[in-house]
C-alpha positions as CSV (number, residue, x, y, z in Angstrom):
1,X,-15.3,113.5,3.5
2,X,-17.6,116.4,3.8
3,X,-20.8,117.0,1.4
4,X,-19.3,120.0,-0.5
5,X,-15.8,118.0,-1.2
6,X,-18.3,114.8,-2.7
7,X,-20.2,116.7,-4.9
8,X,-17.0,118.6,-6.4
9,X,-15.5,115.6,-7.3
10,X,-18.6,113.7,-8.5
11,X,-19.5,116.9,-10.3
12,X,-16.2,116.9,-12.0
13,X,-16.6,113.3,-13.0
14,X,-20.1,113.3,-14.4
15,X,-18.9,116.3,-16.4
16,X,-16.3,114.5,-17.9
17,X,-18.4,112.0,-19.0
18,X,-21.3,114.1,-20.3
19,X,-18.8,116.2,-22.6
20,X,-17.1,112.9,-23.7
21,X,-20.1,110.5,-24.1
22,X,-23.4,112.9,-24.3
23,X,-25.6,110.4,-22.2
24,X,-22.7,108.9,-19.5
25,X,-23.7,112.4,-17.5
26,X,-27.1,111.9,-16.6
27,X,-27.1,108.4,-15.9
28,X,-24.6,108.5,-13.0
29,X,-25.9,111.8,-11.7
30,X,-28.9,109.8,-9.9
31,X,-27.0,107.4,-8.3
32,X,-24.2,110.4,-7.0
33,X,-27.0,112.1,-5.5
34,X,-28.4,109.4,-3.8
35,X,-25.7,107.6,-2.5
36,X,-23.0,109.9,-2.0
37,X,-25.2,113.0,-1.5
38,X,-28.4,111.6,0.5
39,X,-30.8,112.7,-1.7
40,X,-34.3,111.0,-2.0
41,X,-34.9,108.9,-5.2
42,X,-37.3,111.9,-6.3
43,X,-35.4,114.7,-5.3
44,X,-32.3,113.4,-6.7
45,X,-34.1,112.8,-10.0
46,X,-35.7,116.5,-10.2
47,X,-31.8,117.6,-9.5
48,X,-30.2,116.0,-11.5
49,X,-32.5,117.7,-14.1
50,X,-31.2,121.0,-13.1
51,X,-27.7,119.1,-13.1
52,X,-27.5,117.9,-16.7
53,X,-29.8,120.8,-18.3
54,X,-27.2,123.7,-17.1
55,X,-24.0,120.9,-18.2
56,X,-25.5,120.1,-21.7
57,X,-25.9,123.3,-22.4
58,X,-22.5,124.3,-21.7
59,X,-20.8,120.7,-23.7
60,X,-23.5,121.4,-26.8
61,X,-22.1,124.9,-27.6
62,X,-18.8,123.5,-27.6
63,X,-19.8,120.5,-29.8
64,X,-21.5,122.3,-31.7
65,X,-18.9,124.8,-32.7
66,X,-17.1,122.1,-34.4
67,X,-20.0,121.0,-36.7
68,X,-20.6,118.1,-34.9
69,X,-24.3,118.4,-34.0
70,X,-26.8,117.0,-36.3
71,X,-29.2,119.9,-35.9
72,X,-32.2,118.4,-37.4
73,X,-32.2,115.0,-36.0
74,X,-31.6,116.6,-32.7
75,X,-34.9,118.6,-33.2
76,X,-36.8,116.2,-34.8
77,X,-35.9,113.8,-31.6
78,X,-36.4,116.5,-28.9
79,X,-39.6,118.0,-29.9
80,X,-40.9,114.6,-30.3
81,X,-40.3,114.3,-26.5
82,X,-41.1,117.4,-25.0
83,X,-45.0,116.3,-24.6
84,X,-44.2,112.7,-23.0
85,X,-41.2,114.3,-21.0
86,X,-43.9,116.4,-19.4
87,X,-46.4,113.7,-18.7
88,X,-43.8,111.9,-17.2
89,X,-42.3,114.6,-15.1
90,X,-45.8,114.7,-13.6
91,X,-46.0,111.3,-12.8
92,X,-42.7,110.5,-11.4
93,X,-43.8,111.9,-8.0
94,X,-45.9,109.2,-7.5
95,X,-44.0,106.1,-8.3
96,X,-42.2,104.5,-5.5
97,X,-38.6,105.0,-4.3
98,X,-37.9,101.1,-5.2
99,X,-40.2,101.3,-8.4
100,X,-37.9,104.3,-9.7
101,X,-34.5,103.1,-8.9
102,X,-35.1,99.0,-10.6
103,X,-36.8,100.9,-13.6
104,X,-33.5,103.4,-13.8
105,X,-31.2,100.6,-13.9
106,X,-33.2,98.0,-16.5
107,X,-33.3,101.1,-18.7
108,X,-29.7,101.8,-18.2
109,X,-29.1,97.9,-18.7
110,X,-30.7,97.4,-21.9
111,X,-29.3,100.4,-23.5
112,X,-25.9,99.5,-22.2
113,X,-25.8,95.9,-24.1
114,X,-27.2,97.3,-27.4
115,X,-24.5,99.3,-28.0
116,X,-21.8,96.7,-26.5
117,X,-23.7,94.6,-29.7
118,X,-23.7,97.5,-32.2
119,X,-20.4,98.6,-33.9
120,X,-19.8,101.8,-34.8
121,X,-21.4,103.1,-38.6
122,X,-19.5,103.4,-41.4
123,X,-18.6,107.2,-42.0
124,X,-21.7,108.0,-44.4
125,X,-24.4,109.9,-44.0
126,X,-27.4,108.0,-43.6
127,X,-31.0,109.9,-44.4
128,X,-32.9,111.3,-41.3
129,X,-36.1,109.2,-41.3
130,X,-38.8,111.6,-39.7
131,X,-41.2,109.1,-39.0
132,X,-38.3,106.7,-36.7
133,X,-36.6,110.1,-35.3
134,X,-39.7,111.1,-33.8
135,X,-41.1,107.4,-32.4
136,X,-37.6,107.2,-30.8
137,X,-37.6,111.1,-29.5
138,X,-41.3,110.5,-28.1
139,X,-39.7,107.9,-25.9
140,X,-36.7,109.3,-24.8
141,X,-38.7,112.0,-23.4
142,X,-41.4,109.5,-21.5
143,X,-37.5,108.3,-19.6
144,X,-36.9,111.4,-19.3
145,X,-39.7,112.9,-17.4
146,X,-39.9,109.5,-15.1
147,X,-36.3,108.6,-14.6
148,X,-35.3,112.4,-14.2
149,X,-32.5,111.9,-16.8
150,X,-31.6,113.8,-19.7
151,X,-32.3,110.6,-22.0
152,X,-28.7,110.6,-23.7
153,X,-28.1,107.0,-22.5
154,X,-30.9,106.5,-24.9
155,X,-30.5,108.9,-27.4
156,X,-26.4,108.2,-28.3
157,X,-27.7,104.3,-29.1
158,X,-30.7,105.3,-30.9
159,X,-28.4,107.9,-32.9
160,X,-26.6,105.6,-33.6
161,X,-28.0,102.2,-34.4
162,X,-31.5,103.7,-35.3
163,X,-30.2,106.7,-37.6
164,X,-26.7,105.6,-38.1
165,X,-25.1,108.7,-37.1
166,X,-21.0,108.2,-36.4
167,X,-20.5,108.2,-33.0
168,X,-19.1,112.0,-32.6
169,X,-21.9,113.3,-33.9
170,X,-24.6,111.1,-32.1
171,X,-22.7,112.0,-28.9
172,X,-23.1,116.0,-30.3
173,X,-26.3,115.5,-30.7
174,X,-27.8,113.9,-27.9
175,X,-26.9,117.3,-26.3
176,X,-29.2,119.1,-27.8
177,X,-32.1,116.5,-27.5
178,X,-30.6,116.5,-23.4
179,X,-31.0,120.3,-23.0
180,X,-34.9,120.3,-24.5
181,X,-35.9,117.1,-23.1
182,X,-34.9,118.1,-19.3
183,X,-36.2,121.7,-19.7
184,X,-39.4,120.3,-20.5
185,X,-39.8,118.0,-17.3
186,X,-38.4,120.9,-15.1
187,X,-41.1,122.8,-16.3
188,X,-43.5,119.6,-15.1
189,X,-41.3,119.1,-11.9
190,X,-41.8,123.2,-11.2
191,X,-42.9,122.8,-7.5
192,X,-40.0,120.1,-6.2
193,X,-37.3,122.8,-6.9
194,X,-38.3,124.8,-3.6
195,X,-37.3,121.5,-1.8
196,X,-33.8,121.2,-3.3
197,X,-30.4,121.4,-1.5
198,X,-29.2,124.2,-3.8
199,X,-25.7,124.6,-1.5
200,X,-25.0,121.6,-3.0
201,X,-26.1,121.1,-6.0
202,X,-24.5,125.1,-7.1
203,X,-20.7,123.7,-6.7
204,X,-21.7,120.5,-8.5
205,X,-23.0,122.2,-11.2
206,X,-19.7,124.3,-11.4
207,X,-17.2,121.3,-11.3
208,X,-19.3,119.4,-13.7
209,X,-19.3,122.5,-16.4
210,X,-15.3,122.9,-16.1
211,X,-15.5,118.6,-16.3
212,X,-17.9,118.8,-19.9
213,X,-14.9,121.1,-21.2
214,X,-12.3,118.3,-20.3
215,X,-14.5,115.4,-21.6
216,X,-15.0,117.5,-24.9
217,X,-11.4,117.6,-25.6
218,X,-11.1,113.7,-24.4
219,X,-13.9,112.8,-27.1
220,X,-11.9,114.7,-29.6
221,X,-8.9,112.4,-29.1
222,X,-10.4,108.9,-28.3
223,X,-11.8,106.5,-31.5
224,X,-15.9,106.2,-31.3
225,X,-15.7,102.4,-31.1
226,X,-13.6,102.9,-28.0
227,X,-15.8,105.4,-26.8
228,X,-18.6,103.3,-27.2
229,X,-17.7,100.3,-25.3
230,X,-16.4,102.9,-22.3
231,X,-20.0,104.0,-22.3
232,X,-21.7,100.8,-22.2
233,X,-19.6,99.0,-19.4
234,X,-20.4,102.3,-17.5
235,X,-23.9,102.1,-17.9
236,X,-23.7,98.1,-16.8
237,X,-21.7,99.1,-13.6
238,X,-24.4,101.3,-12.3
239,X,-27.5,99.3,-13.7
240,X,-26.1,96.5,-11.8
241,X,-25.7,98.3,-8.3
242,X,-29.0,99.8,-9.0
243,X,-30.8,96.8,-9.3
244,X,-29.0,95.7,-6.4
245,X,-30.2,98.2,-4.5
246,X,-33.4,98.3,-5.3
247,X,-34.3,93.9,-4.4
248,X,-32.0,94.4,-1.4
């Protein structure tokens, strides 16, 4: 199967997921570009950067169009992270290839099997606490600038067992806290762009925007608890063949 026919279809997948779980996007870009696209472990993490930035954008409008974004948790989160997603963009370079890809898929593991044990939130509204928001934003973007993810595998969990947002909104609003969190470790990652395979990663990009479209209109018609559990066993799948990879 040729390059440009792989990253059409993965693109389309990863959209799908982005626009109907907010995180399930970034955390199987990585592992697409790697394996199915030969990308290094670094350049694969600075692309999918560029990936899941231009994708978030384009499932965070939609989202947000709807009222489902929780504008000021978003902000408090992402602005929280945009220093550590920096510091971390500039280190990522020189962690090892092994180093990155076990740490990716612990991370992905241990966010997977908190929300497997967390049920969805009742349907209140539960007060933004500034001082939590921020702790957990600050982290997300420290993942986010090593791990080259746009922390929504993080952020939908913390949404929603830290803040108790329902699940359509924490998925909503992990966009937003996506979009700032990678823009701010591009901006740390600046001189690995030159280096990218752009012919690829342009018709990715493209079938993972008309994907994010789908996936919004799949998250409109699914129950959170179900999407929840979808998004947890798919983190699990790749955390394990992650970790495979990287002792093997």
């Amino acid at each position: 199967m040729s390059v440009l026919v792989l990253a059409l279809a993965a693109g389309a997948v990863i959209g799908l997921a982005l626009g109907a779980l907010g995180g399930g996007g970034s955390v199987l870009a990585v592992p697409a570009l790697i394996y199915l696209l030969g990308f290094t472990p670094v350049a694969a993490t600075t692309a999918s950067l560029v990936i899941v930035t231009l994708i978030s954008v384009t499932a965070l409008s939609a989202h947000a169009r709807d009222g489902q974004v929780r504008w000021r948790t978003g902000l408090l989160f992402a602005v929280a992270g945009i220093g550590p997603a920096m510091l971390g963009g500039a280190l990522a370079g020189r962690i090892p290839a092994a180093v990155l890809t076990a740490a990716f898929g612990m991370v992905a593991a241990a966010a997977a099997l908190r929300m497997l044990r967390t049920g969805p939130p009742a349907d209140t509204v539960v007060p933004v606490r500034p001082g939590r928001a921020a702790a957990a934003g600050a982290g997300l973007g420290a993942v986010t600038g090593v791990l080259g993810v746009g922390g929504g595998f993080l952020a939908v969990p913390a949404l929603v067992g830290v803040l108790g947002l329902r699940m359509r909104n924490a998925v909503a609003t992990s966009l937003l806290v996506i979009t700032v969190n990678s823009l701010a470790a591009l901006l740390a990652r600046a001189d690995t762009l030159d280096g990218l395979n752009w012919a690829v990663i342009g018709p990715f990009v493209g079938a993972a925007i008309l994907g994010a479209w789908d996936g919004k209109r799949l998250a409109a018609k699914v129950s959170g608890r179900t999407l929840q559990r979808v998004f947890a066993l798919v983190l699990l799948a790749v955390a394990a063949f992650m970790l495979i990879d990287a002792v093997v």
